[in-house]
VOPAGU-2260 file (C-alpha; in pm, 1 decimal, decimal comma):
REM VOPAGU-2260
SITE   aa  ch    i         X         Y         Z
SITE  UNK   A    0    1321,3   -1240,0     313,3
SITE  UNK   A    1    1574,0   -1462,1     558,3
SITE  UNK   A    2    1546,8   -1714,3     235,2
SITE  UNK   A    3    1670,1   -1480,4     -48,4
SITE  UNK   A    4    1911,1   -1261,7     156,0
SITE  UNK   A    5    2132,8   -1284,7     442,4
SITE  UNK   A    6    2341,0   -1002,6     599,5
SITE  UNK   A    7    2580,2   -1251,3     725,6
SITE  UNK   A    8    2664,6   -1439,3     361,5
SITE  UNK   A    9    2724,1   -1087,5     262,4
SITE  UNK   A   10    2968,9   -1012,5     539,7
SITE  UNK   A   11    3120,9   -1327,9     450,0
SITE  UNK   A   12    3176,5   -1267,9      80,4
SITE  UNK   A   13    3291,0    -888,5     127,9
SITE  UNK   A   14    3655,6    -946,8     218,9
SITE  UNK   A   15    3685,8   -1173,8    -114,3
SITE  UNK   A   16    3507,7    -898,1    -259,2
SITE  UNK   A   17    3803,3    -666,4    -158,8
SITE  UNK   A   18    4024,1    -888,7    -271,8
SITE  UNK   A   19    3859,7    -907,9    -625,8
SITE  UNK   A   20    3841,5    -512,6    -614,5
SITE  UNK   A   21    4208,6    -455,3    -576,3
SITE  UNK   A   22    4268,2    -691,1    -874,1
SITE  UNK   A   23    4015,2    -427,5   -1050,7
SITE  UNK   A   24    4160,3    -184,2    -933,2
SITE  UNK   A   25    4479,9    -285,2   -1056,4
SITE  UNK   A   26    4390,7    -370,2   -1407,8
SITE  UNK   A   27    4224,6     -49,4   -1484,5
SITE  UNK   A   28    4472,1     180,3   -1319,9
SITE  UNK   A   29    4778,0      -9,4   -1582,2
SITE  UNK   A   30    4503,6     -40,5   -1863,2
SITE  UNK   A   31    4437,2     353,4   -1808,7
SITE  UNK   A   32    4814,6     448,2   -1809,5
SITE  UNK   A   33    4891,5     238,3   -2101,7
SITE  UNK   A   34    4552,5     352,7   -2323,8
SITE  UNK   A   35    4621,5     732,1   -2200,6
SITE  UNK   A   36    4973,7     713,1   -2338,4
SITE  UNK   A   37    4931,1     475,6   -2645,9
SITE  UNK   A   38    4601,5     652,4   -2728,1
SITE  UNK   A   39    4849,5     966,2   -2784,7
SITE  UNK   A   40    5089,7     826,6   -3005,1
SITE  UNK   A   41    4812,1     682,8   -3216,7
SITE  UNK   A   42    4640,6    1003,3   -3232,3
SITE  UNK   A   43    5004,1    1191,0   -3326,3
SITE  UNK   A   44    5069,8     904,4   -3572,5
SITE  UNK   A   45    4700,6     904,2   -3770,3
SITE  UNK   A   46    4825,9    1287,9   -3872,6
SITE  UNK   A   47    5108,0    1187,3   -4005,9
SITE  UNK   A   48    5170,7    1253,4   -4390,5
SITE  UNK   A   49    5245,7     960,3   -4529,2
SITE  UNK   A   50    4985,1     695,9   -4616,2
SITE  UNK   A   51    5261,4     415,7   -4551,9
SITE  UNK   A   52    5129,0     543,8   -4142,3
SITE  UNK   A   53    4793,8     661,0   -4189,6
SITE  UNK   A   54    4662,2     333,2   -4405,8
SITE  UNK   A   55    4770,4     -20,5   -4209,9
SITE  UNK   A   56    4729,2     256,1   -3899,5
SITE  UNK   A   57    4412,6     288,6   -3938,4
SITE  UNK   A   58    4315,1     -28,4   -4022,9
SITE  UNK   A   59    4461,8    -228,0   -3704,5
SITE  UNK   A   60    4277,5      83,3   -3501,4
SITE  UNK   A   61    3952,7     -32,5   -3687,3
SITE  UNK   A   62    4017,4    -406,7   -3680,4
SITE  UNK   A   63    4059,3    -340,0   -3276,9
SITE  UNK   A   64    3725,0    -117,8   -3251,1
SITE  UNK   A   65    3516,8    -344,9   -3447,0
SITE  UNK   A   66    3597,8    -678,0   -3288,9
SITE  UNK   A   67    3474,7    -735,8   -2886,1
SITE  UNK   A   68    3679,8    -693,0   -2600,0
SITE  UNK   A   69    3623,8   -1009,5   -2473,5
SITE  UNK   A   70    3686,7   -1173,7   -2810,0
SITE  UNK   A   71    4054,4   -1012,0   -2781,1
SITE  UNK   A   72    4120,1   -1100,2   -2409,5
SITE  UNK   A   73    4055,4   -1448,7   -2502,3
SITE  UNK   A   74    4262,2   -1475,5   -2848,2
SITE  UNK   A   75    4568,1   -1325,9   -2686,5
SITE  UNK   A   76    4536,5   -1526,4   -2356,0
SITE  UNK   A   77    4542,8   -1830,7   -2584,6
SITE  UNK   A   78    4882,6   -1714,9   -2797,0
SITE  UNK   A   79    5050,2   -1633,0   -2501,5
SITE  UNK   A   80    5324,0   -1801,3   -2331,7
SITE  UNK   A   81    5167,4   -2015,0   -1988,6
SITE  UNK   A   82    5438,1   -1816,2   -1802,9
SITE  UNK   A   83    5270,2   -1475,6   -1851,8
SITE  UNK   A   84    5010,5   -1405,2   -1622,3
SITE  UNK   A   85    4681,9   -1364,8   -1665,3
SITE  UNK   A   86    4646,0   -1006,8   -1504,5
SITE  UNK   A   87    4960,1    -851,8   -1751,2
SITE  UNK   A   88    4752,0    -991,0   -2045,3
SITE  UNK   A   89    4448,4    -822,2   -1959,6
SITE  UNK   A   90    4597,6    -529,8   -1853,2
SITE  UNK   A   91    4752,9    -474,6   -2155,9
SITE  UNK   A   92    4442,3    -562,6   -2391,3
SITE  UNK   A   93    4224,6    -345,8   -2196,3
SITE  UNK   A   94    4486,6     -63,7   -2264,5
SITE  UNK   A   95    4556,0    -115,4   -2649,4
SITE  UNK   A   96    4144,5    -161,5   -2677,7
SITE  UNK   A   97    4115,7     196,2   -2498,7
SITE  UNK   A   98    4368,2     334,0   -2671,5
SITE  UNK   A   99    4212,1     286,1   -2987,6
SITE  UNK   A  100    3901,7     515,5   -2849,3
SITE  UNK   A  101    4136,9     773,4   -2674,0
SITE  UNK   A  102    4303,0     836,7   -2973,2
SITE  UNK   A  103    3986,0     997,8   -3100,1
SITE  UNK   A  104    3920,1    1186,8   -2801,7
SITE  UNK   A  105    4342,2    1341,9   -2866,2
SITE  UNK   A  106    4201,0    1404,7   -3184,3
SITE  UNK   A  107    3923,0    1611,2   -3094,0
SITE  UNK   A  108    4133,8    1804,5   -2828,2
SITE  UNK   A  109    4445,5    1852,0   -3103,4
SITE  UNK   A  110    4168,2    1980,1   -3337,4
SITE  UNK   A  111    3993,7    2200,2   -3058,0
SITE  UNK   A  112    4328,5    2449,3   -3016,5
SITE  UNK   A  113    4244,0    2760,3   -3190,8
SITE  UNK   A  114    4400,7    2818,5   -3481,3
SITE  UNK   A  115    4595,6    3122,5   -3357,9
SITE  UNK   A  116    4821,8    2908,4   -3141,4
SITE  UNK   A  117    4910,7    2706,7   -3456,8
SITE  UNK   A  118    5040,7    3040,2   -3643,5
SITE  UNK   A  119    5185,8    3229,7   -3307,5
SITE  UNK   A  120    5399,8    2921,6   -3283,7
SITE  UNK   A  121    5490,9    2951,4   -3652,6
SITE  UNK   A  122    5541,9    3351,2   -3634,8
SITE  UNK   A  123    5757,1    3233,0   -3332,8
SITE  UNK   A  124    5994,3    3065,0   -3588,6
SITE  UNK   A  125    5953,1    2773,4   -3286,6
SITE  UNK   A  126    6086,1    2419,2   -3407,1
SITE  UNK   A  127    5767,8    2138,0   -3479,5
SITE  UNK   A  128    5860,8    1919,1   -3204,5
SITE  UNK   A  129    5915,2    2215,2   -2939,4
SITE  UNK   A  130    5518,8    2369,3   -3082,2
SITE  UNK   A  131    5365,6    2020,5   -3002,3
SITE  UNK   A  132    5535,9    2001,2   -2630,8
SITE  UNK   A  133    5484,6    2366,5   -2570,0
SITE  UNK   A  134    5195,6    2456,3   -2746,2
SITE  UNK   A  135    4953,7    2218,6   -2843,3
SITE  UNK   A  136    4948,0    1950,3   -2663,3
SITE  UNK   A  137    4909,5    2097,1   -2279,6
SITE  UNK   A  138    4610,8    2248,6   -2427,4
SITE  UNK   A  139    4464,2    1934,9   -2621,7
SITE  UNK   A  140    4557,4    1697,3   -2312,6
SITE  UNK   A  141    4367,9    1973,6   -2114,5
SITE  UNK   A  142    4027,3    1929,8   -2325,9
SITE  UNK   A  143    4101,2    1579,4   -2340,2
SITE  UNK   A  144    4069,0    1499,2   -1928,2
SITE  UNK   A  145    3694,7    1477,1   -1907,9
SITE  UNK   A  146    3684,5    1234,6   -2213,8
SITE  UNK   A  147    3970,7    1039,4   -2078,2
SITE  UNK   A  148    3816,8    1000,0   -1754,9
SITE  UNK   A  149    3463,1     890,1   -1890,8
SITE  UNK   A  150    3710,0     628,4   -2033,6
SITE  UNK   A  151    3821,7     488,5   -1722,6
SITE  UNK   A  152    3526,6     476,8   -1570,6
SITE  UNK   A  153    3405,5     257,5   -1870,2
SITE  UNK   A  154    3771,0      47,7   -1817,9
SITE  UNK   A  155    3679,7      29,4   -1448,5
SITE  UNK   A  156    3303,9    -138,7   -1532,9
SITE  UNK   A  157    3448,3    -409,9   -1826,5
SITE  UNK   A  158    3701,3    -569,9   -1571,7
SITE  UNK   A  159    3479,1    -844,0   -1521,1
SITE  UNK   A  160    3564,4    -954,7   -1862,4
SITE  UNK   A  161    3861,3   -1057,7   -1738,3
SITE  UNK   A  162    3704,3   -1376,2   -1579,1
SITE  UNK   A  163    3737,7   -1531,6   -1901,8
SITE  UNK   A  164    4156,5   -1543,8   -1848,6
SITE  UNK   A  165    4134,4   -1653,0   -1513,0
SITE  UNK   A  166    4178,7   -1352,6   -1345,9
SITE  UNK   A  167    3972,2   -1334,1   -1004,3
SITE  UNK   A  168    3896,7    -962,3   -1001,2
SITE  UNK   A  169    3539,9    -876,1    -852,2
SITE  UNK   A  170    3323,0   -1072,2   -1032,5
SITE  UNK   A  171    3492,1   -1394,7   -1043,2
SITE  UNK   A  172    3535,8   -1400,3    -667,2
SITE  UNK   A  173    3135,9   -1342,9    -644,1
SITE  UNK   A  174    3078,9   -1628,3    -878,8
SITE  UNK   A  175    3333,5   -1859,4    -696,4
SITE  UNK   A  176    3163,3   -1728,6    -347,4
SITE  UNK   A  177    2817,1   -1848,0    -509,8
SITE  UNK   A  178    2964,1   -2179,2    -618,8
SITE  UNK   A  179    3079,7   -2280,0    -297,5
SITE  UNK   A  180    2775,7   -2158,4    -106,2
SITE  UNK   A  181    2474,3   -2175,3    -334,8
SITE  UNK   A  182    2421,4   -1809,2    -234,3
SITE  UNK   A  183    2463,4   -1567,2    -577,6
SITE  UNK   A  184    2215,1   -1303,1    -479,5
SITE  UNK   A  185    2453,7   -1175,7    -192,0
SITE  UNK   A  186    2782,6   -1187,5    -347,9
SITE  UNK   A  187    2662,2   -1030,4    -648,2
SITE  UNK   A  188    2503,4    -778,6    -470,9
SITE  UNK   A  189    2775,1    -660,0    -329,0
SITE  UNK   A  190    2975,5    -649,7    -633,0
SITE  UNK   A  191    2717,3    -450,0    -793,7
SITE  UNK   A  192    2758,5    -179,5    -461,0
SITE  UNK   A  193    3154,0    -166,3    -468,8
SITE  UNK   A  194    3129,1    -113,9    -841,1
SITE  UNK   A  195    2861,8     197,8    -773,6
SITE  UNK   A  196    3086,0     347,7    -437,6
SITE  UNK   A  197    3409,3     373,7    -696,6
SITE  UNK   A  198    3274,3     437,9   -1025,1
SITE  UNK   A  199    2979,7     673,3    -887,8
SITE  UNK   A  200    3236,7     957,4    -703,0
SITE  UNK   A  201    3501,7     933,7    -965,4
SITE  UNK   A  202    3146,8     999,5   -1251,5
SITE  UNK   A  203    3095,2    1290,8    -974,9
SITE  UNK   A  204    3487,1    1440,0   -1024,0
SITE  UNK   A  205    3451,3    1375,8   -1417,0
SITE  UNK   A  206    3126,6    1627,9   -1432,7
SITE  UNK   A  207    3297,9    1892,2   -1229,3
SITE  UNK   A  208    3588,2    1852,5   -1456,2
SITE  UNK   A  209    3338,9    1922,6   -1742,5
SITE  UNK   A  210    3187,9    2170,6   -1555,6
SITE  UNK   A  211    3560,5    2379,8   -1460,4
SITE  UNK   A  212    3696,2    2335,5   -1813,0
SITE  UNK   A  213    3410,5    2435,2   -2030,9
């Protein structure tokens, strides 16, 4: 057992480990705000009525679905000034790659308010853009939290693609750890038990989010 682990590489890996984590951390917290809020607008703009939106729309949101994430981290690391750093880039590709898949979950949740709001707010004689701030969309964003969550969770988890721009987040610390030392098993170990202690509570506070708002 002393030859395939040892408690003291993994004490000596963990604080590089924490490093790597709040470089995780980071990534998916600015990914999350900027998928959460372009995810809206996308979701807004695919009802618009005119085809001039709804068409190229809908094709860059497909084009962005159907091609992988690391594939995109990669391309735009590559066509991006050297003076931008590697951390904005991915932190902005993981958000417009979520937002694509939020905007379906706005979707649902602008979809889900009962009909009956939609004509009280007309019967009203309230103006479009006060309905939609008013109205609908505190109770859409409200159905929308679970979904969104599940979302960050799955943000939080595909930050180690982020190795590929030269980002040291979690992973890349564990495989520069193992480099150095011969000794993967332990550092990637550990990564694999920080990943579980954050992404395991926050699954926990998603379900009871379910659970309250069903």
């Amino acid at each position: 057992m002393g030859d395939i682990w040892s408690w003291e590489r993994a004490w000596d890996v963990l604080p590089k480990l924490l490093e790597g984590l709040v470089v995780t951390i980071q990534a998916t917290v600015v990914g999350m705000v900027i998928a959460s809020i372009l995810g809206l607008f996308i979701a807004l703009a695919m009802r618009s009525p005119s085809r001039w939106v709804r068409i190229p729309l809908k094709f860059v949101v497909d084009f962005i679905r159907m091609t992988p994430l690391l594939v995109q981290l990669v391309f735009v690391y590559l066509l991006s000034p050297p003076w931008i750093p590697g951390l904005a880039i991915g932190c902005v590709v993981l958000g417009i790659h979520y937002a694509t898949y939020m905007s379906e979950v706005y979707r649902a949740g602008i979809e889900a308010v009962p009909k009956g709001q939609w004509e009280a707010a007309t019967a009203l004689n309230m103006a479009p853009g006060r309905t939609w701030r008013a109205v609908i969309l505190p109770q859409a964003i409200r159905n929308t939290l679970p979904g969104l969550g599940n979302y960050a969770i799955s943000m939080f988890k595909e930050t180690p693609f982020l190795f590929a721009i030269s980002v040291v987040e979690m992973y890349t610390a564990a495989q520069q750890f193992g480099a150095g030392t011969f000794s993967y098993i332990e550092a990637l170990t550990m990564v694999g038990l920080l990943f579980l202690a954050v992404s395991y509570p926050t699954s926990l506070l998603v379900r009871r989010m379910e659970t309250r708002l069903a």
